[in-house]
GUPA-861366 format. One record per residue: residue number from 1; chain; z, y, x of N, C-alpha, C in turn. Coordinates in steps of 0.05 Angstrom, whole numbers. Example, Ala and Ser with C-alpha at 12.3 -4.5 7.8 and 13.67 -1.06 7.14 Angstrom:
% residues 2
  num  cadena     nc3     nc2     nc1    cac3    cac2    cac1     cc3     cc2     cc1
    1       A     156    -114     264     156     -90     246     156     -66     264
    2       A     142     -45     257     143     -21     273     157       1     258
***
This chain:
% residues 112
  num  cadena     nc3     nc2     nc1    cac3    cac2    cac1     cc3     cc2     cc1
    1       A    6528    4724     168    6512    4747     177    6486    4737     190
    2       A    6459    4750     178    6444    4748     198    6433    4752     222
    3       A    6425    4733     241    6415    4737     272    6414    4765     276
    4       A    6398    4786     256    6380    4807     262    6408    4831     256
    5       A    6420    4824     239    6445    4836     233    6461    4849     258
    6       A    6479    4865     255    6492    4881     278    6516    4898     256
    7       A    6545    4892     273    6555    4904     261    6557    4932     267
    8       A    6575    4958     258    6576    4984     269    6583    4979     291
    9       A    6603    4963     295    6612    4965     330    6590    4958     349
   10       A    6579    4935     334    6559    4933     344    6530    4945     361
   11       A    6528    4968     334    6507    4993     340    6516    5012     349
   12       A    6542    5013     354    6546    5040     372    6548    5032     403
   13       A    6554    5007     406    6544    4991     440    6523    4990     447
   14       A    6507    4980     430    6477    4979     423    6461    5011     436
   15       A    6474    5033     418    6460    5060     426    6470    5067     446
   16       A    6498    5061     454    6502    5071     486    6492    5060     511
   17       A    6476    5034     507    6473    5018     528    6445    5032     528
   18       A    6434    5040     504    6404    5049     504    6395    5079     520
   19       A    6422    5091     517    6426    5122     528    6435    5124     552
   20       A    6444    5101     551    6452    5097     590    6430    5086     606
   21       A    6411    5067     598    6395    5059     609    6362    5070     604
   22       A    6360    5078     584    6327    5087     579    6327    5116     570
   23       A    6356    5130     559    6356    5153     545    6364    5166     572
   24       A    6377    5166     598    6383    5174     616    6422    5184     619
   25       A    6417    5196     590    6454    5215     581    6444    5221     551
   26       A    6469    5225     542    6463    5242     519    6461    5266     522
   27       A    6449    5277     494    6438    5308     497    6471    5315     479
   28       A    6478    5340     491    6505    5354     481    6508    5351     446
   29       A    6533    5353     447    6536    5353     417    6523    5362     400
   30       A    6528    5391     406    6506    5410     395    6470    5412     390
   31       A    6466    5402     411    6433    5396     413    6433    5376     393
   32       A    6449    5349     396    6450    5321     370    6447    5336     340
   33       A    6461    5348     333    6475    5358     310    6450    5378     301
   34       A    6433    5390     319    6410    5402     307    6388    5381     308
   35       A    6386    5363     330    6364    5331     325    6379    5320     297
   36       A    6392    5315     294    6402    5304     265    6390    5316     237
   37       A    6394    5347     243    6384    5360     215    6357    5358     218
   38       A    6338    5358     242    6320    5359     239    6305    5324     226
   39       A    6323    5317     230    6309    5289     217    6318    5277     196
   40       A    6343    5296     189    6349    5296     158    6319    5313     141
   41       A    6318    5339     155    6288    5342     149    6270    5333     140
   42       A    6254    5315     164    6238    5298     156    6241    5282     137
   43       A    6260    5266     126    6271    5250     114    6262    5257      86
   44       A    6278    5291      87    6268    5311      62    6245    5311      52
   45       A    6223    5321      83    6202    5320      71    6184    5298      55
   46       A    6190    5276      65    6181    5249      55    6191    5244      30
   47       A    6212    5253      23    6234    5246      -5    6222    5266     -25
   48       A    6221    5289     -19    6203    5315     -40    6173    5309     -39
   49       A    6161    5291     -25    6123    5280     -33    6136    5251     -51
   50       A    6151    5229     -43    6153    5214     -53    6168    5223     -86
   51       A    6190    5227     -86    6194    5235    -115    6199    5260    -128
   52       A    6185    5275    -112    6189    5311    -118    6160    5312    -129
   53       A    6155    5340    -133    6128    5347    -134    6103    5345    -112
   54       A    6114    5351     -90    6093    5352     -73    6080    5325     -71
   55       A    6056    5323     -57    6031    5306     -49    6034    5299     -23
   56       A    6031    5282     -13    6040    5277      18    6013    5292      26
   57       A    6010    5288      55    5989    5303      75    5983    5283      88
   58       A    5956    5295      96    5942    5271     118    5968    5251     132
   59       A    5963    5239     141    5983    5213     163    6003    5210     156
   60       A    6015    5225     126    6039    5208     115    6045    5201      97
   61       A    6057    5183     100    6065    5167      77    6100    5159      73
   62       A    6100    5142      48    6135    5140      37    6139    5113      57
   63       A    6112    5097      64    6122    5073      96    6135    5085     112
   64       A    6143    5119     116    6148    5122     141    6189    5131     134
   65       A    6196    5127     108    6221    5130      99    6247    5123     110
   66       A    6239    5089     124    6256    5073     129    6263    5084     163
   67       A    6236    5087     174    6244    5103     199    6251    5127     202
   68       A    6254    5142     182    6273    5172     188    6295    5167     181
   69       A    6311    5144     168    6331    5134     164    6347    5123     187
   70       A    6328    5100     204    6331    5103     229    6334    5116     241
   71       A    6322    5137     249    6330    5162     264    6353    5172     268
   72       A    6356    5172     229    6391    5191     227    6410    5175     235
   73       A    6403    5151     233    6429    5132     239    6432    5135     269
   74       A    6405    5130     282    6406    5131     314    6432    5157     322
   75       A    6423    5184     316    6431    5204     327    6455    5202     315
   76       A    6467    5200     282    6488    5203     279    6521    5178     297
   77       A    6500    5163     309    6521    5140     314    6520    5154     342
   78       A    6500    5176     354    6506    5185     387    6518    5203     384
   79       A    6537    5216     363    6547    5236     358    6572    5216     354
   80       A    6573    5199     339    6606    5183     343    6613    5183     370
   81       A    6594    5160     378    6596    5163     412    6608    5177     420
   82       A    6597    5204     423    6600    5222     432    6633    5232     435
   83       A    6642    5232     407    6664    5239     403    6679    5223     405
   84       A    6682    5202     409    6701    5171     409    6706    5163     381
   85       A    6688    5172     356    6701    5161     344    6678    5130     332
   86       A    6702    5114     316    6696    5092     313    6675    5100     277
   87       A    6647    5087     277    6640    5089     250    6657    5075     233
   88       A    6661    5046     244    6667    5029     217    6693    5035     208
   89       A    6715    5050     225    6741    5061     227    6736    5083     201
   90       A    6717    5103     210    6703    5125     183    6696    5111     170
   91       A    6677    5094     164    6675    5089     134    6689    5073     117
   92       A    6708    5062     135    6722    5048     124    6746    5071     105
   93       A    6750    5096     123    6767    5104     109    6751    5130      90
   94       A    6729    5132      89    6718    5147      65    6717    5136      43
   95       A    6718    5111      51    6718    5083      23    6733    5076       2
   96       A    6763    5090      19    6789    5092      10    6797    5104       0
   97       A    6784    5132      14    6790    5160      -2    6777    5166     -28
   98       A    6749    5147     -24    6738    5160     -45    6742    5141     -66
   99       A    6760    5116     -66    6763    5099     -83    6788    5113     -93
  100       A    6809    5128     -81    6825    5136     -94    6825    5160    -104
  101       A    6803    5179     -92    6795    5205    -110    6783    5196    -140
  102       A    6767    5174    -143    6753    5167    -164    6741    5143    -175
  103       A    6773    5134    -176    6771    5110    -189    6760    5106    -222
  104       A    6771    5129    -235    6762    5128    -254    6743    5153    -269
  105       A    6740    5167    -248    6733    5189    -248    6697    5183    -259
  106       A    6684    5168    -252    6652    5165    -263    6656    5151    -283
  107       A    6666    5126    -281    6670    5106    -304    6688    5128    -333
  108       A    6691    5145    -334    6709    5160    -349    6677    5191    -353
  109       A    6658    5189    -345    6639    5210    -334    6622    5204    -365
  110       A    6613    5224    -380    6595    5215    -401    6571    5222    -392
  111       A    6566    5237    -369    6537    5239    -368    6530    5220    -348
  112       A    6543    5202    -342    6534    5180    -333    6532    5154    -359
***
């Protein structure tokens, strides 16, 4: 793994040490969960100029992609937090599920 690398456990220590020390607390579940959509949003908007129809607007651009990605990750891992739960615990088991919902399910797909 590289230096710069971090695992999930990693980044969920990472964001709580940041919310304890510079973020002050977290903002309630609820408040997260609407910061989230809103930067799924953004995300949107950048994804419909970059491969949608629209034209970007003054001061933005598809450079700014990787940090609304950031964002979501930020808030969605203060919402694990939040709840105690473990990410790599979740994705580890959506991994599972979805390997055994569809294992052959695309590979068997003709419009793929």
């Amino acid at each position: 793994m590289d230096q710069n690398e971090i695992t999930l456990n990693q980044l969920q220590l990472e964001v709580d040490n940041w919310i304890k020390t510079i973020g002050v607390r977290y903002f309630s579940e609820l408040t997260n969960l609407a910061i989230l959509f809103e930067e799924v949003g953004e995300l949107s908007r950048l994804m419909a100029r970059k491969y949608g129809d629209q034209s970007f607007k003054n001061g933005e651009s598809a450079d700014q992609i990787p940090n609304e990605i950031g964002d979501i990750l930020f808030v969605l891992t203060c919402l694990a937090n939040q709840m105690g739960i473990s990410l790599q615990d979740a994705i580890t088991s959506t991994i599972q599920k979805n390997t055994k919902r569809d294992l052959n399910r695309h590979k068997n797909n003709p419009k793929l």
